[in-house]
N, C-alpha and C positions, 0 to 999 in steps of 0.2 A: 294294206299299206301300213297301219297300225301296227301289223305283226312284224312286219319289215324293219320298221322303224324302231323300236321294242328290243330288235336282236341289232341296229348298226349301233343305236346308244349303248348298247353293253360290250360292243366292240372296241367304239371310242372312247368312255371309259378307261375302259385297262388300260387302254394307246396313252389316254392323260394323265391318267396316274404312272407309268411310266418317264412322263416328260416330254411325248412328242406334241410340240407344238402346234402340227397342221393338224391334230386330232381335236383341238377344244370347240373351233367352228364347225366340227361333226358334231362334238355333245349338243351345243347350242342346238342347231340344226335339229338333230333326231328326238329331242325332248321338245319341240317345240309343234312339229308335224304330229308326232307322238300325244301328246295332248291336244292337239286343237283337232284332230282325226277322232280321237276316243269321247270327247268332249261332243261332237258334232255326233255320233252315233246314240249320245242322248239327247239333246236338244234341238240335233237340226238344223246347226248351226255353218254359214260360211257353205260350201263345195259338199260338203256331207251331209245327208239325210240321216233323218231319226230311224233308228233300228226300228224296226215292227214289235207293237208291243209285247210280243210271246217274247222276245228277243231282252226286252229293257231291264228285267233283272239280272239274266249276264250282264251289261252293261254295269247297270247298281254295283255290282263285284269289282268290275275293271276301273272305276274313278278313283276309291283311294290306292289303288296301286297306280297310278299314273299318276295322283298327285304327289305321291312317294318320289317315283321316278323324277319328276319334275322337281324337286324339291334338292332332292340327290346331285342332280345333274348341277342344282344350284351351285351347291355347294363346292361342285369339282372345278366349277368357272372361277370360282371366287378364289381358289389357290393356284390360279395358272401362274402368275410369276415365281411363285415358290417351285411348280413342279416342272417348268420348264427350267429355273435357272438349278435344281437338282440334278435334273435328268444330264443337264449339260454338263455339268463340274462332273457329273459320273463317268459320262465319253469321255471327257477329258483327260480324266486319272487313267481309264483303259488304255485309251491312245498311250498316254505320256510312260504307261508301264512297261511299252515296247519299246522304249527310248531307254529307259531305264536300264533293259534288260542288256542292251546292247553297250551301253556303257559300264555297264559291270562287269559282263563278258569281256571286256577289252582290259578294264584294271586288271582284272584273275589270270587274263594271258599275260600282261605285262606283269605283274607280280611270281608269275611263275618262274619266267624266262629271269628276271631279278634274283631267283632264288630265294625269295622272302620265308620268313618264319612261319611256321604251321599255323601260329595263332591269327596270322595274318589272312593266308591262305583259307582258314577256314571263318574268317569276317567278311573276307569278299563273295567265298561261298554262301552264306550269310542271305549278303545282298543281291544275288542272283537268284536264290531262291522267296525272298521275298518279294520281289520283282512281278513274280508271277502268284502269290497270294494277293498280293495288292491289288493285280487285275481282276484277280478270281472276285476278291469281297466287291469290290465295285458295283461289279457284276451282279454278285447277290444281294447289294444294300437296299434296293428297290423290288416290292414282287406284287405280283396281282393280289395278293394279300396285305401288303403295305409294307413297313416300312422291319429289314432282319435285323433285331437286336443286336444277333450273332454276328454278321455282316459285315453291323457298325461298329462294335468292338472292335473285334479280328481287325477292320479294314487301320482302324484310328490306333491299335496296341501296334501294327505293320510296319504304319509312317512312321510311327515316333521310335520304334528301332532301327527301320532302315536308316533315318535322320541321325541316331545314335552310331550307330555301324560307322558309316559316311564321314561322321565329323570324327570321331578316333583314327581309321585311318588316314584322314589328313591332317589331323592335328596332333593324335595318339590320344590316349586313354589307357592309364592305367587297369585300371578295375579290368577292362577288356585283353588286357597285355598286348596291344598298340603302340608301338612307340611312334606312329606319324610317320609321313610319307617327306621325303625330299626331292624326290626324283621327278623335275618339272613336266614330264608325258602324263606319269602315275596320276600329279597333282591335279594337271587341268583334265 
């Protein structure tokens, strides 16, 4: 049950560091049978007998790795509101980048059929294709390894051009050669 328990906490783990919520009452859970199971195969304690003494130096080996693990698993409880309310804003941007995509799609036909300027044409291009890196970094901002530097750049340098892109053609932008959108469809 120890070994069971060993491999669901490194399962739940990953799950929480992720941001899935219904995963942190598994950490709890499997760090807690986890220790009070390895804990009991030394002293006897609770539902668990003491291992036979040929047995009690593997044991000796196994408590500070479970105190580890217990320790660890601490730690990963104690940032659930940080990595649940991450993991969410993460879906959220995924979701929201398929909305995105679809509305950009729609400007780039309406600006076609407009006949708009190339500089134009190729700012909505632009945002059609960042549409789909913004999903991408999302994606990778979070990893069993922690937290992609690259991820969070790319994902944060994304927004604040798609954000750039967006507000020049509705308002224009020079620098961008933009002159702003009039046409109340283009607009909203």
């Amino acid at each position: 049950q120890a070994q069971t328990q060993s491999q669901r906490l490194a399962k739940s783990v990953s799950q929480a560091l992720l941001g899935s919520a219904a995963s942190f009452a598994e950490v709890k859970e499997s760090a807690d049978v986890l220790a009070r199971n390895v804990r009991g195969l030394k002293n006897g304690d609770g539902d668990v007998p003491a291992a036979p003494g040929g047995l009690q130096e593997d044991v000796d080996k196994l408590i500070p790795l479970v105190d580890r693990a217990e320790k660890s698993a601490g730690v990963v409880l104690a940032q659930q509101k940080t990595l649940t309310q991450v993991g969410q804003t993460l879906r959220n941007i995924n979701r929201q980048s398929a909305d995105l995509l679809e509305m950009a799609e729609t400007v780039s036909s309406l600006k076609l059929q407009q006949g708009a300027a190339a500089a134009e044409l190729s700012a909505v291009g632009q945002l059609v294709m960042l549409t789909q890196r913004i999903g991408k970094s999302a994606n990778e901002f979070q990893t069993m390894e922690g937290v992609s530097p690259e991820a969070v750049f790319q994902l944060g340098k994304d927004l604040n051009t798609f954000r750039e892109i967006a507000d020049g053609l509705l308002q224009g932008n020079a620098e961008l050669r933009l002159a702003g959108t009039r046409d109340p469809q283009v607009r909203e």
